[in-house]
N, C-alpha and C positions, 0 to 999 in steps of 0.2 A: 504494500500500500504506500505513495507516494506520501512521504512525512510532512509534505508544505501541508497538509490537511490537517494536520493537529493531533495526530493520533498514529503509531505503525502498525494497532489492531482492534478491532473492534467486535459486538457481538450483534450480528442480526436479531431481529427482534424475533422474527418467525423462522421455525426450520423452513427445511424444502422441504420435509416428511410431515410437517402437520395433516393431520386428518382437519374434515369438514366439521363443522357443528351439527351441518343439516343440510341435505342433498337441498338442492331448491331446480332441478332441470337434471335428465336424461334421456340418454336414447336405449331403446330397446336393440337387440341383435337383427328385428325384421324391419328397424327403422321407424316404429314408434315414437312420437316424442311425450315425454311425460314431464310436463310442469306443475311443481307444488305453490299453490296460491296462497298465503294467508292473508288472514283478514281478522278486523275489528269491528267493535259496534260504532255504528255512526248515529244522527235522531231522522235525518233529512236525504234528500239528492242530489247527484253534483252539479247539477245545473238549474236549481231550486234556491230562488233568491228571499229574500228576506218580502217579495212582493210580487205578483205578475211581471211579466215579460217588459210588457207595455205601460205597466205601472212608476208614476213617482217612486223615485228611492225611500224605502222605512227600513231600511237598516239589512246587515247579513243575515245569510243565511242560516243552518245551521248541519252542513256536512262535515266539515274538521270540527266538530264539537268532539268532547268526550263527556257523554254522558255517566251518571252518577251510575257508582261499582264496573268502572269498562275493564278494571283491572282485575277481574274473577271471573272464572267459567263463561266467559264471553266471548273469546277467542276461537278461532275453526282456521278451516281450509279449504281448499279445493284442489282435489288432483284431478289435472287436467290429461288425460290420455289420448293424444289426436293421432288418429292412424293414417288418415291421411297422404301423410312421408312414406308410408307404408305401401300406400296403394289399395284404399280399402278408402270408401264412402262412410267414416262413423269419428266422430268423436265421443268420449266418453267423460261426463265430470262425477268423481264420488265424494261426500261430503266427509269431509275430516273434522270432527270435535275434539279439542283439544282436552274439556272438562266437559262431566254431568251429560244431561240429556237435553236435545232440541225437540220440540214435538209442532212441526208445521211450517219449516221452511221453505219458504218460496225463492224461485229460480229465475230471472228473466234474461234475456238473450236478443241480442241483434236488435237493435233501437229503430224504430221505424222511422228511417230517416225518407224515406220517401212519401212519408204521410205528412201533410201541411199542416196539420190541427198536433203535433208532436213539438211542443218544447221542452217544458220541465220535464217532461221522464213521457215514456211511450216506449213497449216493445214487441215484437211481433210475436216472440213467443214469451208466454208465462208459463211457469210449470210448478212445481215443489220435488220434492225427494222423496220419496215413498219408500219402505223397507218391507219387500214382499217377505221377510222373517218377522216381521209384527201386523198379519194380516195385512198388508199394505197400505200399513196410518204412514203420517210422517211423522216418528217417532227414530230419533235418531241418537245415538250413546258413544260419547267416548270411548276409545279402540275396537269403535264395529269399522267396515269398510261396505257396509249394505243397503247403504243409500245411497243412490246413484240415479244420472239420466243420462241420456244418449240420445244425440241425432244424426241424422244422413242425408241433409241436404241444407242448401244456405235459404235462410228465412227474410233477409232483408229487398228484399220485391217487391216492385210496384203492384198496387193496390189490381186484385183479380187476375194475376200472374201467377203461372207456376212456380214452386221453387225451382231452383236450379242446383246444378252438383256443385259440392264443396271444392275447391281450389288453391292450390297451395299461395300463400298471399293474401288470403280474404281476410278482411277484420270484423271481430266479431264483438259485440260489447258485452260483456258482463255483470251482471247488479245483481247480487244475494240478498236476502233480508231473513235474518236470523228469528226463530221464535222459539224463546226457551218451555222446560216443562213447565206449567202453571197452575197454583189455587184455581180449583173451578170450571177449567176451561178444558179444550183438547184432552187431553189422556185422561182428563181427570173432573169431564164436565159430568154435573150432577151430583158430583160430591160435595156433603155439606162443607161451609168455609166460613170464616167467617168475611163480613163485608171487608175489612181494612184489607186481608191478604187476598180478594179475586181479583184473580189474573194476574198477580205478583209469582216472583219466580220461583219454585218450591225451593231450588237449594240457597238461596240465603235471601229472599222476601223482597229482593228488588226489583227493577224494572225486567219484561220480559220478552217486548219485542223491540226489533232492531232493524238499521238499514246498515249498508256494508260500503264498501267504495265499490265503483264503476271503473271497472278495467276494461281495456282495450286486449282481447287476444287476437295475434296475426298466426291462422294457421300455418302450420310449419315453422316454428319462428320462436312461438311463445307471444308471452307478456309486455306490452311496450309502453314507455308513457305519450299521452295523447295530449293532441287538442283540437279545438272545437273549428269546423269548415263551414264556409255555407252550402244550403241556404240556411240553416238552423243549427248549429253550432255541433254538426255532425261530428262523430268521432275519425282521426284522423290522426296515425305515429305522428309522434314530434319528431323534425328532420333531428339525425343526430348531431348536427353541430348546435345544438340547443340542449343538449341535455349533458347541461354541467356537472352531473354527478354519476352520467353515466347512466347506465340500467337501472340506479336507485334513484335518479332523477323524478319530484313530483310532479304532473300531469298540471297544466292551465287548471285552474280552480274559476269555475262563473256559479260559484257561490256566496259569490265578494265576498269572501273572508281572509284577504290579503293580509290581516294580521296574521292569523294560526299558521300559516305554509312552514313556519319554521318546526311546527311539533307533531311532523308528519313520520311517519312509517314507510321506509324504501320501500319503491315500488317494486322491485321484486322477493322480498320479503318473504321468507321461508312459511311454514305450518307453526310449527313450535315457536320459532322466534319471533311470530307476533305475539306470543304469549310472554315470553321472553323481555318484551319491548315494553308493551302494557305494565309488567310487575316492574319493572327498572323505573318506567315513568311514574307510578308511582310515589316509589319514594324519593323520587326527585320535587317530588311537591309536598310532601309531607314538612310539617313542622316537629324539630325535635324539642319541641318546647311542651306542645299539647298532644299530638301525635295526630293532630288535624290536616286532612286536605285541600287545598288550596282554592280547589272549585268543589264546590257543592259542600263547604264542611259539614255542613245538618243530614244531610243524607250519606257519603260518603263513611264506611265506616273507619275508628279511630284507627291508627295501626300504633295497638298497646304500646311494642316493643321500645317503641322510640319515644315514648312521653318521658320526659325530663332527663335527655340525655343530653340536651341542648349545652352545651359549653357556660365557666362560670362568667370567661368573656367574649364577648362575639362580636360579629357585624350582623348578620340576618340568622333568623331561626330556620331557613328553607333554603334548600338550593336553588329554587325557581327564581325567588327573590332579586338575586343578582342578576340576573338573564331575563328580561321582559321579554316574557311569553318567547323563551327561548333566544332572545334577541341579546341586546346589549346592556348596559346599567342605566337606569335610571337617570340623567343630568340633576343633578338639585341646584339649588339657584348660591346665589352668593351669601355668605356664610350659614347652610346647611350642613348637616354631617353629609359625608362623601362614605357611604357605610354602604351602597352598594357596589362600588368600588374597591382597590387590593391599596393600600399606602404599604410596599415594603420598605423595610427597615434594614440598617447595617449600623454597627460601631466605624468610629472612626479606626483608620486602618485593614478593616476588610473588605475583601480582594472577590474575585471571582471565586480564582483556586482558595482560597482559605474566609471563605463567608466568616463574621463575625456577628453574632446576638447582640442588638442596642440593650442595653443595660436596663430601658423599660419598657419595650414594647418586646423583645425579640427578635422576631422574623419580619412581626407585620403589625399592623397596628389595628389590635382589637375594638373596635370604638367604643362596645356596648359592652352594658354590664346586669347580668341576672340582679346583683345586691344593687339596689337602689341609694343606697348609700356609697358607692363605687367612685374613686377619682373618675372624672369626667375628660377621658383620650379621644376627644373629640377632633376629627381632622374636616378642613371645610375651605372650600374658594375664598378667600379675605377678597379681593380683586382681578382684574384683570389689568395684563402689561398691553397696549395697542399697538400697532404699527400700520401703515398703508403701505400696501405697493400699487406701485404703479404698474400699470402693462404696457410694452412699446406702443397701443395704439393708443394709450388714454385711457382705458379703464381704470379703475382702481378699486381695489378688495383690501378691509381691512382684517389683521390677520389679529386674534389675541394670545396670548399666554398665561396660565394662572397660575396668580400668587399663592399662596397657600398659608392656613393659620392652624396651630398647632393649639388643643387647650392643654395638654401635655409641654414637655423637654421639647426640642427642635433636633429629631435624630441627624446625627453627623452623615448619616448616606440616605436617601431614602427614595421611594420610585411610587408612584400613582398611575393604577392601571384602571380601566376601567374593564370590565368583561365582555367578550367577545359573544358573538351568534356562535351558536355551537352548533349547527351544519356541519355534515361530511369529515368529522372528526375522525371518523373510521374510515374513511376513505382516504385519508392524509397517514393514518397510520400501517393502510395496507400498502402503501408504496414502497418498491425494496429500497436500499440502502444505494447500491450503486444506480438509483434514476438518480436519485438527490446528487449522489456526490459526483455523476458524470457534470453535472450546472455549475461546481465550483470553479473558482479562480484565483483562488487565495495574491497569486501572484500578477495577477493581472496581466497572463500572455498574450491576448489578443490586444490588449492597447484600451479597450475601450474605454477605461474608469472605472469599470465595473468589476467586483471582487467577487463577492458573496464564498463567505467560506462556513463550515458547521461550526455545528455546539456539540459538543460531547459533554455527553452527563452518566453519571454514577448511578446507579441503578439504586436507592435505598433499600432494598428487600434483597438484592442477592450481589451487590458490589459490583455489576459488569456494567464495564462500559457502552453504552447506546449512544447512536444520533439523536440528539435533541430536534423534535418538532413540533412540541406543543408551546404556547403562552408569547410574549409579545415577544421576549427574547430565545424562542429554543429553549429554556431548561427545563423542560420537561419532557422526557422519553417516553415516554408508556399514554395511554389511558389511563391505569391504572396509579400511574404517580401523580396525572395530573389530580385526579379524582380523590386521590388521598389528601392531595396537597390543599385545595379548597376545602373540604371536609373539614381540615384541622384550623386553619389560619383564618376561616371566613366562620364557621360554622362552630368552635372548638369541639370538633365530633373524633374519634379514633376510629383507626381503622386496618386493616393488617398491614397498607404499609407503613404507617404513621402510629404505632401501636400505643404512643404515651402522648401525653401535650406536653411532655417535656419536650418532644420534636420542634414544636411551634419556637421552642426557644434556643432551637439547635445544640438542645444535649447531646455529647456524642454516644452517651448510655441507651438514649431512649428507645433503642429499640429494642431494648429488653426486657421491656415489658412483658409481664406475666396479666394472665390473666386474660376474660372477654373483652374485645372491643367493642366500641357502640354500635360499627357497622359490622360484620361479621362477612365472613370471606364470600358465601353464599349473596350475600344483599351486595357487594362489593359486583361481583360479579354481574349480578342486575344492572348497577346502575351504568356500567362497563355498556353492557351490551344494547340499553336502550341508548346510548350517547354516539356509538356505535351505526345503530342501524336508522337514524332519523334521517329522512331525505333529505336533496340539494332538491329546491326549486330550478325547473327548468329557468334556463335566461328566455323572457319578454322581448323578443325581438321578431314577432309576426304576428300579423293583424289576422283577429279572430272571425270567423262569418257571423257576427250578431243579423239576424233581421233587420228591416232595415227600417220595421216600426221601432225598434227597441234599443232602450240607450245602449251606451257601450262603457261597461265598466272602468273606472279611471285610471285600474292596473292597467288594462288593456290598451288602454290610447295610444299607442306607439306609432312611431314613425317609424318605419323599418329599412329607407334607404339612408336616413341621417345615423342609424346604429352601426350599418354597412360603413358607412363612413368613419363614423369614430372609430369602430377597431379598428381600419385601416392607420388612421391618423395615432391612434395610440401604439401600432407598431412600428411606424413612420419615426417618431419620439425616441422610440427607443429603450419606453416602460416595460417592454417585453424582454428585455436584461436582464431584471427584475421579478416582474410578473408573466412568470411561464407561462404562457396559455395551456397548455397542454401535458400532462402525465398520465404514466399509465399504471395502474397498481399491479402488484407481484400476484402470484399463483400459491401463497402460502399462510396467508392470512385464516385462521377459524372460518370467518364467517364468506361463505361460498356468496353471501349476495356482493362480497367487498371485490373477489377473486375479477385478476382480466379485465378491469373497467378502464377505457377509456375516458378520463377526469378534464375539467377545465378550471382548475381553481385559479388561476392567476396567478402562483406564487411557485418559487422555487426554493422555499422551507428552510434557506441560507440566510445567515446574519450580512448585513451589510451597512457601513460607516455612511449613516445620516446626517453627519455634520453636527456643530455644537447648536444649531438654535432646537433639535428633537432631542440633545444628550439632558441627560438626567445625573443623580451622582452614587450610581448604585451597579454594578457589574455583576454578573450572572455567569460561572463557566468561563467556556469564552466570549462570550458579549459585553465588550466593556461599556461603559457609560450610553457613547453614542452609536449604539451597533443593535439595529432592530431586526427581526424573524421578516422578511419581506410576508406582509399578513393577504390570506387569501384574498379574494375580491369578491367571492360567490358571494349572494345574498344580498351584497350592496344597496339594487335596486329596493328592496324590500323591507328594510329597515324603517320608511318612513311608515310606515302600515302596523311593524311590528311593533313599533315605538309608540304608536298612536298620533304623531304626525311628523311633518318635515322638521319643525321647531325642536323636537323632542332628538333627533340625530343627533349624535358626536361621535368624529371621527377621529385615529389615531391615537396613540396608545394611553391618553390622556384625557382624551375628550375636548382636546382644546377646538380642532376645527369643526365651526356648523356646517359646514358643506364642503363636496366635492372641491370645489375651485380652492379651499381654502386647505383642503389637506391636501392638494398636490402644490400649493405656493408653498408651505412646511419643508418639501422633500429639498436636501441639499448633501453635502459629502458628495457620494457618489451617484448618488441624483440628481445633483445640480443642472448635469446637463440635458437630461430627459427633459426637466421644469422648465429651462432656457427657452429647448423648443416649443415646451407647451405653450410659454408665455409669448413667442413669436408667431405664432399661428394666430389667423384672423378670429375675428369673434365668431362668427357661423363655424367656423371648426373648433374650436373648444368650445363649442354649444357640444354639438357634435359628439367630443370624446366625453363632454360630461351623459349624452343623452346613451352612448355606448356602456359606459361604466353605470350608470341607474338600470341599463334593461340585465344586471347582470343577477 
């Protein structure tokens, strides 16, 4: 291994002999394809707005909801067996329940897109699942395989048309709608009940019927994500150069619920691991304070285990907390606490290589405190520093900086992050080792200015050395480090890597801790796998066939040759130094939906020298002061939705810039000259690359 890299050896994170977690696609030996669908409960349709088609706006819809208890006995599948490939007229789907019993599932297929009175939901065929081993009710049970349908020919035909034979190519739509056993009703109608529990679910009294997501299958092919054509917002693959995360890329949503897309489930998503996904989201919303959930807590039941494990000091009692609706932190205004924010800490004299504990805060600066009577380590924006620039034609953008006020000591090193969208996390960490470090240049051979070299980090659970790719600077390797690491310093929660909250204050003992941690290897592993498998939003860069009575959602308003453009001009720049467009993950990752994807995060997972107006006075590894994780770009666009509006953004690893233009005016070191061009480019072109960077 060439030494200018920082390192002469290192340890992949995944073998090449890892097994799968969960097949999700095979072929059979006669050419069969078999794809494993999972799925959730939804309340609504995906194309089901908060109000008719034609109707004034009254708010979202409600398909990316997660209805009260989604994370129990709610989860199934669909094996999809299409023979097709085969040479055989039949597709086959059989219901997979993951828990309990379903009794009256219904099936619908192939969206009649040919029928003009078809908006919100229309399909040619309805059906349900029948189990000719239960007299042929739809009465369906975890680990049976006896509910099943099949057909043998394509259903989507104009109105008094035959069908036609199935064809390799053809896209088929699919919408489940779950209905569990219940008080009263189906398996169990005529039984006495009492009124509160009919129709509630027998195995634990909650809701009972469900809607699912709307997939797009292309025979022969599988699962794809979709969007919407005209004349009616017909289902249609997303071209892949739109599908930023790959096959787990989310589908257009004309639900308008542009907030939720970030707390979505990849869309190709195994059986088991949307169960997997569900119990990890969970307790990512849970509070360790009450052991309450974050949406529905009155219905939602408590999850005991975790009531009052909450830390003695904290910033948030939830993981959700910090991440708006899976988004970013919160902005609080000038001198509020900055508590859903990271303020790390260092003594004077530590180093990357040799971190030093501030003498009162530690690692990070706890804000919050259980004892009410607690010093008050309050951190908060006192001001802002201003400056203008100017741009060679006249414009001018005023950029700020924030001061910062301490109710605490003033730590001799300290760094203020704010938290990231947590998208495609597993998809940044299925990437091997040598894609990354083919992007290095530590020495800058080609000339251009541009370095980008790794972060090597120490493994806290087994001492090996890993690539750094998580958090603003590279230090953190794993999933699993990152996860421990907010757990303990944001949360005071323990957990197997962070076994003591002596960690939080960089005892070198601490991990010798004896005894249960608050999260346990098992819920550790959950929250891994839900952070893991949450989709990338497709990038907004093609206009939808709304009708052409019917508004057109404000996600949707794109311009799509001014996007064309901006990429062009942002590669033109020379941001793609930088921001990779393109990676592609390894074949040894667990989870088989990460395996082979062709990614577009924009980043190339390398440190690189920002210049002093982005340096800070705190070093990480190898990231000294002024040397940042070049940070994905996916999601960008989405953020004002996620946030709750444009005002509500903040960009860069601070939160300092409100907008685009004002986090690429920041960019300097070895960005300088990218910004130079930006800043030399007419104003219709940096409309342009901003209107490129929002569709992402």
């Amino acid at each position: 291994m060439d030494a200018s890299l920082g390192v002469t050896s290192f340890y992949p994170l995944f073998a090449a002999s890892t097994p799968v977690t969960e097949q999700i696609q095979y072929r059979e030996p006669d050419g069969t394809l078999v794809t494993l669908m999972g799925m959730r409960p939804t309340e609504r349709h995906a194309r089901e707005r908060g109000e008719p088609w034609t109707a004034a706006d009254q708010g979202p819809g409600r398909y990316l909801t997660f209805p009260s208890a989604y994370f129990q006995n709610r989860t199934y599948g669909i094996e999809i067996r299409d023979h097709v490939p085969a040479g055989k007229q039949l597709i086959e789907m059989i219901l997979i329940v993951n828990d309990g019993t379903f009794d009256g599932t219904t099936f619908s297929l192939f969206r009649n897109s040919n029928d003009e009175g078809v908006r919100d939901f229309g399909w040619a065929l309805n059906t349900g699942f029948d189990n000719p081993n239960r007299g042929g009710k739809p009465i369906c049970t975890a680990g049976s395989r006896d509910c099943k349908i099949s057909f043998d020919s394509y259903w989507d035909v104009p109105k008094g048309q035959p069908h036609r034979a199935l064809k390799m190519g053809d896209v088929i739509e699919l919408s489940p709608a779950q209905r569990m056993e219940r008080y009263g009703d189906g398996m169990h109608a005529g039984e006495p009940v009492p009124d509160s529990l009919r129709g509630k679910a027998v195995v634990d009294g909650a809701g009972s019927r469900y809607y699912s997501f709307e997939q797009l299958y292309v025979v022969g092919q599988g699962l794809v994500p979709w969007y919407g054509v005209a004349p009616r917002l017909n289902s249609a693959p997303l071209p892949e150069a739109t599908l930023l995360g790959g096959a787990t890329s989310l589908s257009y949503n004309y639900s308008e619920e542009p907030m939720r897309v970030f707390q979505q489930m990849a869309n190709n998503i195994g059986i088991v691991n949307s169960k997997r996904f569900v119990q990890g989201r969970r307790l990512f919303h849970t509070s360790f304070l009450d052991g309450k959930h974050s949406e529905h807590p009155d219905d939602n039941p408590v999850f005991a285990a975790h009531v009052g494990q909450l830390g003695p000091r904290f910033n948030q009692e939830r993981c959700i907390a910090c991440h708006t609706l899976n988004g970013r932190s919160a902005m609080p205004g000038i001198g509020a606490r900055l508590d859903t924010m990271a303020v790390l800490t260092g003594a004077a004299g530590s180093t990357g290589a040799n971190p030093l504990p501030d003498g009162t805060y530690g690692a990070n600066v706890q804000q919050r405190s259980r004892d009410a009577g607690a010093t008050d380590l309050s951190v908060s924006v006192a001001s802002y520093q201003t400056s203008v620039r100017t741009l060679p034609d006249g414009e001018t953008v005023e950029l700020q900086k924030p001061v910062y006020a301490f109710k605490g000591p003033v730590p001799a090193q300290f760094s203020v992050r704010q938290a990231s969208q947590i998208v495609g996390m597993g998809l940044i960490e299925a990437v091997d080792e040598a894609t990354i470090l083919a992007l290095a240049d530590p020495a800058d051979r080609d000339g251009d200015g541009v370095k980008g070299v790794p972060n090597w980090i120490t493994n806290p659970e087994n001492g090996k050395v890993h690539l750094g790719r998580f958090g603003w600077k590279a230090a953190k390797a794993t999933m699993r480090q990152q996860i421990g690491d907010a757990l303990l310093k944001d949360i005071g929660v323990t957990s197997p890597v962070f076994p003591s909250r002596g960690c939080q204050r960089l005892d070198p003992d601490c991990r010798n801790a004896t005894g249960a941690t608050a999260i346990s290897e098992a819920e550790l592993s959950r929250l891994t796998d839900y952070l893991s498998l949450l989709a990338v939003p497709a990038q907004r860069s093609l206009r939808s066939g709304f009708p052409n009575d019917t508004r057109v959602s404000p996600e949707h308003d794109v311009n799509p040759g001014q996007i064309v453009r901006g990429s062009a001009l942002f590669a033109q720049a020379q941001c793609v130094a930088c921001h990779t467009p393109q990676l592609r993950t390894g074949s040894a990752h667990p989870f088989a939906e990460l395996r082979n994807q062709t990614i577009r995060p924009y980043t190339n997972l390398l440190l690189h020298d920002m210049g002093p107006g982005l340096a800070d006075t705190l070093a990480e590894g190898k990231a000294a002061a002024s040397m940042w994780r070049t940070a994905p770009l996916w999601g960008l666009g989405s953020l004002k939705y996620v946030q709750g509006s444009e005002q509500n953004v903040r960009l860069l690893h601070d939160g300092r810039a409100r907008t685009l233009m004002e986090a690429i005016l920041w960019h300097g070191g070895e960005a300088a000259a990218s910004r130079t061009r930006f800043e030399a480019m007419s104003r219709d072109d940096r409309a342009a690359v901003i209107a490129f960077l929002s569709s992402l």
